[in-house]
C-alpha positions, 0 to 999 in steps of 0.5 A, a space after each residue: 511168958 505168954 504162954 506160960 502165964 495162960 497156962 497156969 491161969 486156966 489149967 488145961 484138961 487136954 495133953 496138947 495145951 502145955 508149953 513143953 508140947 507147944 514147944 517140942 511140936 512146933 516145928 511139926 505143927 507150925 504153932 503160933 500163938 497170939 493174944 485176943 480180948 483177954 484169951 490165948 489163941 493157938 493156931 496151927 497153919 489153918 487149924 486153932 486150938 481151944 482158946 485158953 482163957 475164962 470163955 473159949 466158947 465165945 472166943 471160938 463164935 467171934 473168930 467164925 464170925 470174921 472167916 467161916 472156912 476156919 476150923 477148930 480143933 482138940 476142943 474140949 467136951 465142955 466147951 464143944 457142948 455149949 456149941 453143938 446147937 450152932 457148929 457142927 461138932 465132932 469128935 475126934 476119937 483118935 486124939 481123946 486122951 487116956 487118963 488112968 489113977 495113978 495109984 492102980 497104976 503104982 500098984 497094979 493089983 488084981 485079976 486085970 493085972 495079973 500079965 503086967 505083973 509077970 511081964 515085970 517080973 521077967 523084966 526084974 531078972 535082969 536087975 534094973 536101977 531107976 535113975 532121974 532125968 537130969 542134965 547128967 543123964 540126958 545124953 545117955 537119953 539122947 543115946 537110947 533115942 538114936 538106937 530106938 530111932 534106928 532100929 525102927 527106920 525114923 527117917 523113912 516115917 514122918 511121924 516117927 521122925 516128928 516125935 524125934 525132932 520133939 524128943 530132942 528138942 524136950 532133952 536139948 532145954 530140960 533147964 528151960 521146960 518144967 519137965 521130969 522123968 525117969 530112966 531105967 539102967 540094965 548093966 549101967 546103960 539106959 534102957 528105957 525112959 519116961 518123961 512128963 509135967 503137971 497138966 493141972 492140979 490132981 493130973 500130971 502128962 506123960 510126954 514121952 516113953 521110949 524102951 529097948 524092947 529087946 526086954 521083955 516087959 520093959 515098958 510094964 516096969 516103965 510105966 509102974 515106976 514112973 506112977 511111983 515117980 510122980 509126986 502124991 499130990 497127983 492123982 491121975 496120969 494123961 498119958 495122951 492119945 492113941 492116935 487111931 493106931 491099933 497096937 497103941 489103942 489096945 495097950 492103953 485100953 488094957 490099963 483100964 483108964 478111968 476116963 477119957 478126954 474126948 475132943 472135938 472138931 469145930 466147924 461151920 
């Protein structure tokens, strides 16, 4: 596939640029993709996405020089640098991705993580299993996903209802997606799941993360068992962008990320 070769051609930094999100947001964002002078090019109705290939920045001068009015988005710092002296460049704060270690996230030690620690411990009274993602357990995932999305009125929120479409467009073809995850059972019934991939070679991303939070710290223990469940040859976890939404800003702040994927707008 296209796509795909790209992709494990030219790892990405930035969450959006895997197949599984390509995929799963493509009935929200309209993606098509097409091949130019040897690079992937993503557009999304009149947005593109970084250019995959070995000069993204050349790619992006040639595309503005056949139509001016285009605009480039999620771009890279890297490639946003080198042309800042040319377009206007800015970044755009609401989409940069939080990228923590996965080993402090495993381990969770210190002063910092003194709440997360007692969180989980409540959580553990009620002795939950963790179980893997697999095409037995995905129907109760599509289950858990119905009540999350009822609770919270998915239909009356675009957004809400745009990630549902993805989450279930992710579970419906988990043979044909390089995908993982993990789920937590309280009373043999799933509570809460996590589902992620390789970025590239010392990163993994994490798609989706859903909870019953009707259990307190359900989403601490959540999260510290999906850290244990990715493979050691990973050492950092994209758990993607905050979308300037304040209570999910201040609960991916309060992991202490090692650092930020910024991006950026591209325009003339």
């Amino acid at each position: 596939d296209l796509v795909t070769g790209y992709l494990e051609k030219f790892p990405p930094k930035i969450s959006e640029l895997t197949f599984t999100n390509l995929f799963a947001w493509r009935h929200r964002y309209e993606f098509e993709h097409a091949e130019f002078k040897h690079h992937l090019i993503i557009r999304s109705k009149n947005k593109f996405y970084p250019p995959v290939g070995k000069e993204p920045e050349k790619i992006i001068r040639e595309i503005f020089e056949k139509n001016k009015k285009i605009k480039f988005v999620r771009i890279d710092e890297k490639t946003a640098h080198k042309l800042i002296d040319d377009f206007s460049v800015e970044e755009q704060r609401d989409m940069n991705d939080y990228v923590y270690e996965i080993k402090k996230l495993r381990e969770l030690k210190g002063s910092d993580y003194e709440e997360k620690r007692n969180l989980i411990n409540q959580f553990e009274k009620n002795n939950p299993d963790v179980c893997a993602l697999s095409k037995h357990t995905v129907e109760e995932f599509f289950h858990l996903q119905r009540r999350w999305c009822d609770i919270r009125n998915c239909q009356e929120n675009e957004g809400l209802l745009s990630e549902n479409r993805a989450i279930i467009q992710t579970l419906k073809n988990i043979d044909q997606l390089n995908i993982s995850g993990i789920c937590i059972r309280v009373d043999n019934e799933i509570q809460g799941f996590a589902i992620g991939e390789r970025l590239n070679d010392d990163t993994y991303v994490e798609h989706f993360e859903k909870g019953n939070t009707e259990y307190t710290g359900i989403y601490q223990y959540l999260l510290r068992e999906f850290a244990k469940f990715i493979p050691e040859k990973f050492r950092y976890l994209n758990r993607e962008q905050d979308l300037g939404i304040p209570g999910i800003r201040k609960a991916k702040k309060s992991y202490n990320p090692a650092y930020m994927v910024k991006k950026y707008l591209i325009t003339e």
